[in-house]
N, C-alpha and C positions, 0 to 999 in steps of 0.2 A: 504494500500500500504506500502511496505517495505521502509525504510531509503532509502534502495540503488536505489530505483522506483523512490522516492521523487526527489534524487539528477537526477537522467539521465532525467526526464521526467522537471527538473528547468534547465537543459542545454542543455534541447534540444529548450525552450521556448527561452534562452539566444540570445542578440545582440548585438555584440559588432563592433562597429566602429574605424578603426586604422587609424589616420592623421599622412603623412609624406610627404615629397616629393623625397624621398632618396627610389628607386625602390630595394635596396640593403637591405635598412633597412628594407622595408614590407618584404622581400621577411624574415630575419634575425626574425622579431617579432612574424610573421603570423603563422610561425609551431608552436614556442614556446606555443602559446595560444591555439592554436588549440589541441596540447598532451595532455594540463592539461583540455578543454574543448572540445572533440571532438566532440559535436553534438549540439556546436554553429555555429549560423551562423556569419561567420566575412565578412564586407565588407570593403572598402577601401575609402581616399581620398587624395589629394595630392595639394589642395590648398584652401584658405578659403573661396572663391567663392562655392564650391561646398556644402561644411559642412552644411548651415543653410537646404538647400529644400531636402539634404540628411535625416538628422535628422526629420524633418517634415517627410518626406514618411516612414522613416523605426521606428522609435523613438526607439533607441538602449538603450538596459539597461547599456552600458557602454562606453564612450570613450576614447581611448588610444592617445592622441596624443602628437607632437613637438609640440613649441613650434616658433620653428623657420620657418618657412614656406611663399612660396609666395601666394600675394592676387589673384591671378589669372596666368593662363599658362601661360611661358612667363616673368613673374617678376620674380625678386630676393628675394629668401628668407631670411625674414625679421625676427627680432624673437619679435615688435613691433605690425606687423600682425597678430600672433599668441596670444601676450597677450590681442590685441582688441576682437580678434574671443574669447576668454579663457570669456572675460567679457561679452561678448555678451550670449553665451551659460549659464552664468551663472544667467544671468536675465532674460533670455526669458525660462530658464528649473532648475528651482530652485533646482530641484530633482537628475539630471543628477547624473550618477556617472562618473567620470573623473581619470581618469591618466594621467599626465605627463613627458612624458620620455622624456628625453634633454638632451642634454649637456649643456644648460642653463638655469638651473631650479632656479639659482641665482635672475635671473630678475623680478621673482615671486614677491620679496617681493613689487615689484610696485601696487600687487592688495592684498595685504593682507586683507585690510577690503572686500572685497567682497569674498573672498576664506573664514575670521573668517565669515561670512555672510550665506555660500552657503548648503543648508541644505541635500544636495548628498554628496556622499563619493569624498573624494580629496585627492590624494596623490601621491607624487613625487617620482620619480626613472630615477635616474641620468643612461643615457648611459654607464657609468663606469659599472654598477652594473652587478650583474649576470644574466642569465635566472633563477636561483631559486627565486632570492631575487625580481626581476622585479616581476614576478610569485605572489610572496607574496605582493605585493602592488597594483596588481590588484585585489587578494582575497580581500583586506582590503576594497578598495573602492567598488568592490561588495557588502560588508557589508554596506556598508554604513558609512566608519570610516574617518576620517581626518589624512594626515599623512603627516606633512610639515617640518618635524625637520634637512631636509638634505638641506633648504633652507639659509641659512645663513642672519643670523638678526633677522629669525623669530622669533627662542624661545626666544631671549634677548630682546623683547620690542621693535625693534623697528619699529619705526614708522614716516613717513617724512606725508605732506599734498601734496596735490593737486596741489596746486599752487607751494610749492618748488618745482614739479619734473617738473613743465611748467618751471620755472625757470633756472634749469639745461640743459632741455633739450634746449631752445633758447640762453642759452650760449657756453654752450659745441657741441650740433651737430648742431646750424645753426651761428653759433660766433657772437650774437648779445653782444654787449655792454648794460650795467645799465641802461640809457636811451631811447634805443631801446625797450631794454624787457617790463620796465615802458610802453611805449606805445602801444606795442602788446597787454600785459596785461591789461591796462587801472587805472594804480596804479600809482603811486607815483615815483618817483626815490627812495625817502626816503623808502617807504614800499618796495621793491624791494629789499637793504640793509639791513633790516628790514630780508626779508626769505632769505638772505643769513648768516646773525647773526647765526637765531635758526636751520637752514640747518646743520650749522657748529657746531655747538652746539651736534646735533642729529647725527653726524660722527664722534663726539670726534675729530676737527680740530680747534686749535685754533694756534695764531700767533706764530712764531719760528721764531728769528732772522736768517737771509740769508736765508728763506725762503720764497716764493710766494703763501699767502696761498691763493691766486685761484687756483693755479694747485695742491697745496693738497686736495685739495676737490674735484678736478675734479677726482684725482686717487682714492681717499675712495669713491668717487659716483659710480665711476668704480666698484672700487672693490666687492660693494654693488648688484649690480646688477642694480642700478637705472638707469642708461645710458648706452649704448654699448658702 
């Protein structure tokens, strides 16, 4: 068989799965993919409810999805649901190849260890980007390539734990106080201080006269993508 057999007879096998819940955006992604593969088959989803028994029945060689999405018809798109679905897909389909197109592809750095982990292609393409460039980061992840360098924090090391971002988040999005969190967490007040130290540490925040440095941290956790 010919090169050119090879290719049309690997896209016509092709499946690719597109997550959004923006009917503007499928409508905006769906051609794009389809010129550069036309004898894939693409199907759709548009909340994370639907994703797992999709994937199970069709199991696509590739998924294109937000990041920001609701967990069911009906809810608000979250882009916290989409990073649970992102983790979820990637332990229950080690292989998966993924794209994530966003306008929040910052928030990523929340699962870094499991994306450096994931032994499928992974790679991010900011909504900003072009149809060419989107194009080419779906090639890549077909390959099977990792491409996270547009995530900001990735390539510089960094790295928070587990528990700092329980931390952040029961401060910052449910306004718990140091003692509260302590007991949610089931730690210390002291260790709670403790992963606010090395938190700040890992933001490059440290004390400034006439500054408050809790709300500098809450703006570098911002800005990080670790909190909405």
């Amino acid at each position: 068989m010919t090169s050119q057999g090879l290719l049309e007879t690997k896209q016509e096998l092709l499946k690719i799965l597109v997550i959004d819940d923006h009917e503007s955006v499928l409508a905006g992604t769906i051609p794009v993919i389809r010129k550069q593969y036309p004898n894939a088959e693409i199907s759709t989803a548009q909340t994370a409810e639907t994703v797992l028994s999709h994937i199970k029945d069709s199991q696509p060689d590739l998924v294109v999805m937000d990041i920001s999405i609701p967990a069911k018809f009906g809810a608000p798109a979250r882009t916290e649901t989409g990073i649970q679905l992102l983790r979820t897909l990637m332990k229950q389909y080690s292989t998966l190849n993924l794209v994530v197109q966003s306008a929040h592809v910052k928030t990523l750095v929340r699962i870094r260890p499991e994306i450096d982990a994931h032994k499928g292609g992974f790679t991010v393409a900011d909504k900003s980007l072009s149809s060419q460039e989107m194009l080419t980061r779906v090639e890549w992840a077909l390959q099977g390539l990792t491409h996270t360098k547009d995530i900001k924090g990735m390539q510089r090391g960094f790295e928070v734990k587990p528990e700092w971002l329980k931390v952040l988040t029961l401060a910052f999005e449910e306004g718990l106080q140091d003692k509260a969190i302590a007991e949610r967490i089931c730690v210390s007040e002291r260790m709670v201080r403790h992963y606010w130290t090395k938190l700040q540490d890992a933001l490059d925040v440290y004390p400034e006269e006439g500054k408050n440095i809790r709300i500098q941290t809450e703006m570098r956790a911002r800005e990080e993508g670790l909190i909405d």
